[in-house]
N, C-alpha and C positions, 0 to 999 in steps of 0.2 A: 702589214700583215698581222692577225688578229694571233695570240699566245694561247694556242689546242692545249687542253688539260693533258695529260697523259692518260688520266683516267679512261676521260670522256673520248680519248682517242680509241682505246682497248675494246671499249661496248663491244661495238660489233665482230669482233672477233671471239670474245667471250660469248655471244650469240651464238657464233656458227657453231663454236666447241660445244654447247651445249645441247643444240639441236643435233650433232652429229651421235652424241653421247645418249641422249633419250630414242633416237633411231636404231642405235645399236642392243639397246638395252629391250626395246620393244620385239627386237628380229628374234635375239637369242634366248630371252625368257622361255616361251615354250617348250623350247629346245633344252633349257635347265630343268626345269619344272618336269618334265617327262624321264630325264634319265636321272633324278633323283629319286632313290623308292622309297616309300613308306618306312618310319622305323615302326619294327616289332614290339608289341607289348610285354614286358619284362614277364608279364604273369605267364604269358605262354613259350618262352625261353624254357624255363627248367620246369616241372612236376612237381605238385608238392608233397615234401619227404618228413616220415618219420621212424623215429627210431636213432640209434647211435651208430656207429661203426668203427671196429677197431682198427685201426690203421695196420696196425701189425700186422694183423690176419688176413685181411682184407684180399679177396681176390682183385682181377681187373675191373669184371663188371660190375662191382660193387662200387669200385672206387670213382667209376667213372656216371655212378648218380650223382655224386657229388657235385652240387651249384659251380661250375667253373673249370671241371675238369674233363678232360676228353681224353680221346687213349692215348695221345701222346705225356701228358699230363701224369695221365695213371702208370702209364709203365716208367717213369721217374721216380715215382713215388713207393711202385716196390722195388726196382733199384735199389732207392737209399735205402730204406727199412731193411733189406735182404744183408748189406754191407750192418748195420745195425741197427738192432729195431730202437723206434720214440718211449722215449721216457716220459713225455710232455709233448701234446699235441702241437702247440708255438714252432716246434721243430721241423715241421714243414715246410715252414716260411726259406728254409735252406735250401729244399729243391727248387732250381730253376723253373720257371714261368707259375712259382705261387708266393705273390706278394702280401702286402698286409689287405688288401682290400679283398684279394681273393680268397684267405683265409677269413677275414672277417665271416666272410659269405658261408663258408661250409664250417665255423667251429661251433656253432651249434648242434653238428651231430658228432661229432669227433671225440672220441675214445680212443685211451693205447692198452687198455688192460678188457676184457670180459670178452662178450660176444658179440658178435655183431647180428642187429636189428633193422640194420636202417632199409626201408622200402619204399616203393611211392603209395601214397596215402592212396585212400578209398576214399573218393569223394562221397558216395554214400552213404560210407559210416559214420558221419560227419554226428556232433551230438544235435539233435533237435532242441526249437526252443520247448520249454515244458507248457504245455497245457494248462488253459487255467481249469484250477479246481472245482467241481459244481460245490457252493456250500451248503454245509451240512443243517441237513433238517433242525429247524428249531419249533418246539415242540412249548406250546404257551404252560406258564407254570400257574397252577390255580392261589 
């Protein structure tokens, strides 16, 4: 009796596995593909904001313009402030559910001293580019 590789014994087993795995693969795709949704464009998550906002002062709805914060977010944040107001904006990163990443995101507008500005912009007052200039008459010199 002739010595079967073990390899070559395997094939067709490794066969059916394979075809049993691309039949599977082929049923439930659809089925993946459809109840996964689109992810959301980042630019249409949040408004774009200008101006500053003093944490201190800050009511709720103010604070929940902020890139990352929502009103559970927001009512932590006068929470702490209420117990003592920031000295230093950084000091948020203490309240629960705002880390460095979420702070990175709103300390752009973040203030603990003046007034608070911060709004969502006017897409239409956006500055235009300038016009080019007509030039100016030149007038031959005799």
């Amino acid at each position: 009796m002739p010595h079967r590789n073990p390899i070559t014994a395997l094939r067709p087993l490794t066969l059916a596995i394979a075809i049993a795995i691309s039949s599977a693969v082929a049923t439930l795709a659809p089925a993946i593909a459809s109840a996964s949704p689109r992810p959301i464009p980042v630019a249409m998550l949040a408004p774009p904001l200008e101006g500053a906002i003093n944490v201190n002062t800050a009511t709720q709805e103010q604070l929940e313009l902020l890139p990352g914060v929502g009103p559970t977010t927001a009512t932590r944040i006068l929470e702490f402030v209420k117990k003592k107001p920031l000295t230093h904006a950084s000091q948020l990163m203490r309240v629960k559910g705002i880390g460095r990443k979420t702070y990175e995101r709103m300390r752009p507008y973040l203030v603990v001293a003046g007034e608070t500005t911060l709004r969502v912009a006017d897409p239409s007052a956006q500055p235009k580019a300038p016009s080019p200039e007509s030039p100016a008459p030149t007038t031959p010199t005799p």
